[in-house]
Short mmCIF file of the C-alpha atoms (twelve columns), coordinates in Angstrom:
data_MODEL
# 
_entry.id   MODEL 
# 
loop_
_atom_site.group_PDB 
_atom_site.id 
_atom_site.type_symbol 
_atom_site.label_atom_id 
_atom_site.label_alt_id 
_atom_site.label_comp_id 
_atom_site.label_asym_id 
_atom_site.label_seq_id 
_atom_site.Cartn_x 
_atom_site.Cartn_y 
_atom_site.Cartn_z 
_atom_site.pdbx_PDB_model_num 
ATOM 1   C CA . UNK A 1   -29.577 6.514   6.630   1 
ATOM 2   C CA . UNK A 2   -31.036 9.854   6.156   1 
ATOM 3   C CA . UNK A 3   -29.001 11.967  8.826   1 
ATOM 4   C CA . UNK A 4   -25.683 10.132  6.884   1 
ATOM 5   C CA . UNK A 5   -26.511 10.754  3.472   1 
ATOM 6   C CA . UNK A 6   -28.801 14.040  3.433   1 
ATOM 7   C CA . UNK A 7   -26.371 16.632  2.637   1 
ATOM 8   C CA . UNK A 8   -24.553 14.283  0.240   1 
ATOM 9   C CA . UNK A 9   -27.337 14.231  -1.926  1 
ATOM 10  C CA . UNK A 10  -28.108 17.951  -1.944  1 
ATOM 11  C CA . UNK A 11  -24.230 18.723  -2.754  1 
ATOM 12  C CA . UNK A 12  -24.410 16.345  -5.179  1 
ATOM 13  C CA . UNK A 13  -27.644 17.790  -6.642  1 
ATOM 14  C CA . UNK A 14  -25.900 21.080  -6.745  1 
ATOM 15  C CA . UNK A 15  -23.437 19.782  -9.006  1 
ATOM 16  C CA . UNK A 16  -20.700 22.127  -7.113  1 
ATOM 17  C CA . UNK A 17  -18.146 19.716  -5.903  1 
ATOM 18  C CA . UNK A 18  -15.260 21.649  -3.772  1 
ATOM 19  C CA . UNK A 19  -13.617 20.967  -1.391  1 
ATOM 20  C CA . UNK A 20  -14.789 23.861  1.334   1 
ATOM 21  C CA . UNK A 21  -18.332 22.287  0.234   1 
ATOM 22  C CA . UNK A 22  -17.123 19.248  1.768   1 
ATOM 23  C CA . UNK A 23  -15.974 20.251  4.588   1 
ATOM 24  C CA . UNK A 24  -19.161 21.984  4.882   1 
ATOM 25  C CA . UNK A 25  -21.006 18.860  4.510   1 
ATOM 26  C CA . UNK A 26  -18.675 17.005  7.219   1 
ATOM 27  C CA . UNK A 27  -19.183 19.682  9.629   1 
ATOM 28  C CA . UNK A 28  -23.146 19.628  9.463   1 
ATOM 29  C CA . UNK A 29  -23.044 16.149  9.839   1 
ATOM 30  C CA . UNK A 30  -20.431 16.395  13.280  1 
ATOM 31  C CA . UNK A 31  -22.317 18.728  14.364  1 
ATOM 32  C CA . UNK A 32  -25.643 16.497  13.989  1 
ATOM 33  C CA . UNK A 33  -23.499 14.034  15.865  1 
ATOM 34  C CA . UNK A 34  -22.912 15.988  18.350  1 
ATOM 35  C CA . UNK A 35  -26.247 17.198  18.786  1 
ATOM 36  C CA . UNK A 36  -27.689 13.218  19.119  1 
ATOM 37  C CA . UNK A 37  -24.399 12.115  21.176  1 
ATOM 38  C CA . UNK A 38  -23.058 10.196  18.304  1 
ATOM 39  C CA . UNK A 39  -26.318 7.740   18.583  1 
ATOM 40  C CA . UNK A 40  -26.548 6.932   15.017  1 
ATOM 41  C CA . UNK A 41  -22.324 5.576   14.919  1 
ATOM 42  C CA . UNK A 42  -22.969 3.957   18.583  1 
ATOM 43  C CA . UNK A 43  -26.214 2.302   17.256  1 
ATOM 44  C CA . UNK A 44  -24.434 1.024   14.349  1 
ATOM 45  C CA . UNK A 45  -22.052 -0.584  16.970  1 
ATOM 46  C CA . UNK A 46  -24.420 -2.181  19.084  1 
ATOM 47  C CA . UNK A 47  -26.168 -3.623  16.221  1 
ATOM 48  C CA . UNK A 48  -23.055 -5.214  14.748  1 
ATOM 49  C CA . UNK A 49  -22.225 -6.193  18.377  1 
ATOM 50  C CA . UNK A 50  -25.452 -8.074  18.867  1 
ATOM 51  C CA . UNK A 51  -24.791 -10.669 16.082  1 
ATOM 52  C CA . UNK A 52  -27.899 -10.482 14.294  1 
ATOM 53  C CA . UNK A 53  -27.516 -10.907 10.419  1 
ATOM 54  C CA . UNK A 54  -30.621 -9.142  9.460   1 
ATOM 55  C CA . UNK A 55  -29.962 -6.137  11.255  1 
ATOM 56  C CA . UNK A 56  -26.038 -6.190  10.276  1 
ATOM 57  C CA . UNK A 57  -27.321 -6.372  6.632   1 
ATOM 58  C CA . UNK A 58  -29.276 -3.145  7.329   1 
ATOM 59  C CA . UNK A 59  -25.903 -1.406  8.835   1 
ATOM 60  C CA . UNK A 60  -23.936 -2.500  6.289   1 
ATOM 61  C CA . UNK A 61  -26.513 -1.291  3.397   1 
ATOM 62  C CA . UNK A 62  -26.641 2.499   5.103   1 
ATOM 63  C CA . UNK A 63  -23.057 2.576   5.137   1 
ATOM 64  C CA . UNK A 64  -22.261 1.300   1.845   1 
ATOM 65  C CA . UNK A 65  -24.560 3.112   0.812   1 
ATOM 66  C CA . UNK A 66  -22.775 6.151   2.212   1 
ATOM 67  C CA . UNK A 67  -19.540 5.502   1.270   1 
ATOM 68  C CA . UNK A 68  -20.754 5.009   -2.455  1 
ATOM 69  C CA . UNK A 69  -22.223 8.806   -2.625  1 
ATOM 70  C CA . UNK A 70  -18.769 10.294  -0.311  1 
ATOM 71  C CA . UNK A 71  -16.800 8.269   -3.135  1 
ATOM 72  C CA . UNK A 72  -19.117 10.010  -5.929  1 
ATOM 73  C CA . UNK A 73  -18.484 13.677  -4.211  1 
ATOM 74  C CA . UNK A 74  -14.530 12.674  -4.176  1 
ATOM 75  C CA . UNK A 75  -14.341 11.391  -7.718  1 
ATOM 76  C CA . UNK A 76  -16.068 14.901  -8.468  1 
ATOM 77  C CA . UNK A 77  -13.608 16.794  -7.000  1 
ATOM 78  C CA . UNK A 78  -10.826 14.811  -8.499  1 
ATOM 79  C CA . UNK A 79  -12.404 15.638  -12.245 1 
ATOM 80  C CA . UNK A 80  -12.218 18.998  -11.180 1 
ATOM 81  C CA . UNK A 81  -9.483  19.163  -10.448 1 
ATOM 82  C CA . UNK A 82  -9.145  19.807  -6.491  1 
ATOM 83  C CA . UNK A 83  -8.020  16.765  -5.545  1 
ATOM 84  C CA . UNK A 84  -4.790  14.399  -6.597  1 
ATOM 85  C CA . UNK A 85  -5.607  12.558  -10.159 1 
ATOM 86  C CA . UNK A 86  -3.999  9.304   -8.383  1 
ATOM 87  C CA . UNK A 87  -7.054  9.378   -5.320  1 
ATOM 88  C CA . UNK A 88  -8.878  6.123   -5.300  1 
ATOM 89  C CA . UNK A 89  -12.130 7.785   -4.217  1 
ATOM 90  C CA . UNK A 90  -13.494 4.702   -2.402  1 
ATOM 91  C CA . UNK A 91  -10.547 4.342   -0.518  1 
ATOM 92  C CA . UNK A 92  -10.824 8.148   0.690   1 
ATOM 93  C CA . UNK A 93  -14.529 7.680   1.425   1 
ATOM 94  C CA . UNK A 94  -13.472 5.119   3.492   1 
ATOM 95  C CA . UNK A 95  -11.048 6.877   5.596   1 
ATOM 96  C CA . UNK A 96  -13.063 9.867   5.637   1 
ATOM 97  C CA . UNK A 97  -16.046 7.745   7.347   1 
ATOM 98  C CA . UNK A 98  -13.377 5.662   9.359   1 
ATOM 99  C CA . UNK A 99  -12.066 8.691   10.994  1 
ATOM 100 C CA . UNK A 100 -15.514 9.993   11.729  1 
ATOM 101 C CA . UNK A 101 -16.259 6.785   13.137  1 
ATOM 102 C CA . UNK A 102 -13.258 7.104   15.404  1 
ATOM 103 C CA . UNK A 103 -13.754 10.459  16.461  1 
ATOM 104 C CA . UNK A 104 -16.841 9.744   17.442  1 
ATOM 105 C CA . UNK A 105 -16.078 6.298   19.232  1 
ATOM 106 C CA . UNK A 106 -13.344 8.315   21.392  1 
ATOM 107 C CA . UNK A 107 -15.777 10.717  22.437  1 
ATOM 108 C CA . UNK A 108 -18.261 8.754   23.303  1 
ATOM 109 C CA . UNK A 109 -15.894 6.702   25.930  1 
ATOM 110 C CA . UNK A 110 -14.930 10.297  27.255  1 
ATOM 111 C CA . UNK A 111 -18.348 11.041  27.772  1 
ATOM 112 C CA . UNK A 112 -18.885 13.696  25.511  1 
ATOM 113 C CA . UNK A 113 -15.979 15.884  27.389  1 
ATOM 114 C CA . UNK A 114 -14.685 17.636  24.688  1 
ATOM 115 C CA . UNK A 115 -15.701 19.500  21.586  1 
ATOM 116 C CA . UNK A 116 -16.337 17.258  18.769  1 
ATOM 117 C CA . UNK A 117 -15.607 19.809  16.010  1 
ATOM 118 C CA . UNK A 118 -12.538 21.385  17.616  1 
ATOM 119 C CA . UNK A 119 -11.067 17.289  17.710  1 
ATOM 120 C CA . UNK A 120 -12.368 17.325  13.629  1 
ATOM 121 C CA . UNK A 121 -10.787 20.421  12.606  1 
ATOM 122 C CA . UNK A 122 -7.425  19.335  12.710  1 
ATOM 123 C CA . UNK A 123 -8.308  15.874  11.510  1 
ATOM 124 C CA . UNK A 124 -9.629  17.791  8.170   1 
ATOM 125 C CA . UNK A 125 -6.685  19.496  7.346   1 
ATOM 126 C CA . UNK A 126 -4.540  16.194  8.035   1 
ATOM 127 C CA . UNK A 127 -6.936  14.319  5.270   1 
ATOM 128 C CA . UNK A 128 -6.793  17.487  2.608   1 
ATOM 129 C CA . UNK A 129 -2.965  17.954  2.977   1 
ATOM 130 C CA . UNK A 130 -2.932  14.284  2.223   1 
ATOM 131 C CA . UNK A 131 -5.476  14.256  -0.700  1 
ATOM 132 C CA . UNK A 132 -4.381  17.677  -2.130  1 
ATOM 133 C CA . UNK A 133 -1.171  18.713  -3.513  1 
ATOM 134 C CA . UNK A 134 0.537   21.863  -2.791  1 
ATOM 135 C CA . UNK A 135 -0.886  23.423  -6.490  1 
ATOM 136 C CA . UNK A 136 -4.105  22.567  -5.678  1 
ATOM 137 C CA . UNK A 137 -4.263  24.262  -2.171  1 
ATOM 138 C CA . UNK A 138 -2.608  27.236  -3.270  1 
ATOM 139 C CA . UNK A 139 -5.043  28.057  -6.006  1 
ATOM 140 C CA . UNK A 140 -8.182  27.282  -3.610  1 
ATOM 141 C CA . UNK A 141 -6.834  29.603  -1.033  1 
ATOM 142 C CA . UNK A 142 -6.900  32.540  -3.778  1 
ATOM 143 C CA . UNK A 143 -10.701 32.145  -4.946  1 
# 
């Protein structure tokens, strides 16, 4: 829970929601990832594979858990004005996590072979141009 959640809280804390901060955030975290071979998503998977309600419970606390404070650091940037009014914050929490997830899944099966962050990079931009509009960009490229 704490390697998922850490720099969520401190961006939060900071009160400075933007959207290079998280990107910043996601980053750290792939590269934590990549640093542990993925072993906190993989975990997560064996756990859920292994049937055991107690343990699922657990899972699915961290990652609600998660996916409430990614929704609270969305729904800041949308009342700043960085992101599309018509987000539903939970719903881009969830793909945010769910491509994550994936990522890591994928690279896992290819046994690490290629560069996590280079594979997130373009998965980034693909999420912002889609939560973004063109206004909105264009005015965070000139500050």
């Amino acid at each position: 829970d704490e390697m998922l959640t850490a720099d969520l809280e401190l961006t939060a804390d900071k009160n400075n929601g933007s959207m290079v901060m998280l990107d910043s955030i996601l980053q750290r975290h792939i590269a934590a990832i990549a640093q542990r071979e993925g072993i906190s998503f993989l975990v997560f998977a064996e756990i859920i594979s292994m049937g055991n309600n107690e343990l699922n419970q657990k899972v699915e606390t961290v990652i609600n858990n998660h996916l409430k404070r990614l929704a609270n650091l969305i729904s800041q940037l949308i009342d700043a004005g960085e992101l599309k009014k018509d987000i539903d914050p939970q719903v881009a929490a969830t793909m945010l996590f769910s491509t994550i997830q994936g990522l890591v899944n994928l690279w896992a099966v290819n046994n690490y072979r290629f560069n996590l962050t280079e594979r997130y990079l373009p998965l980034w931009g693909m999420f912002q141009g889609l939560i973004t509009d063109n206004q909105t960009m264009k005015a965070a490229r000139n500050n």
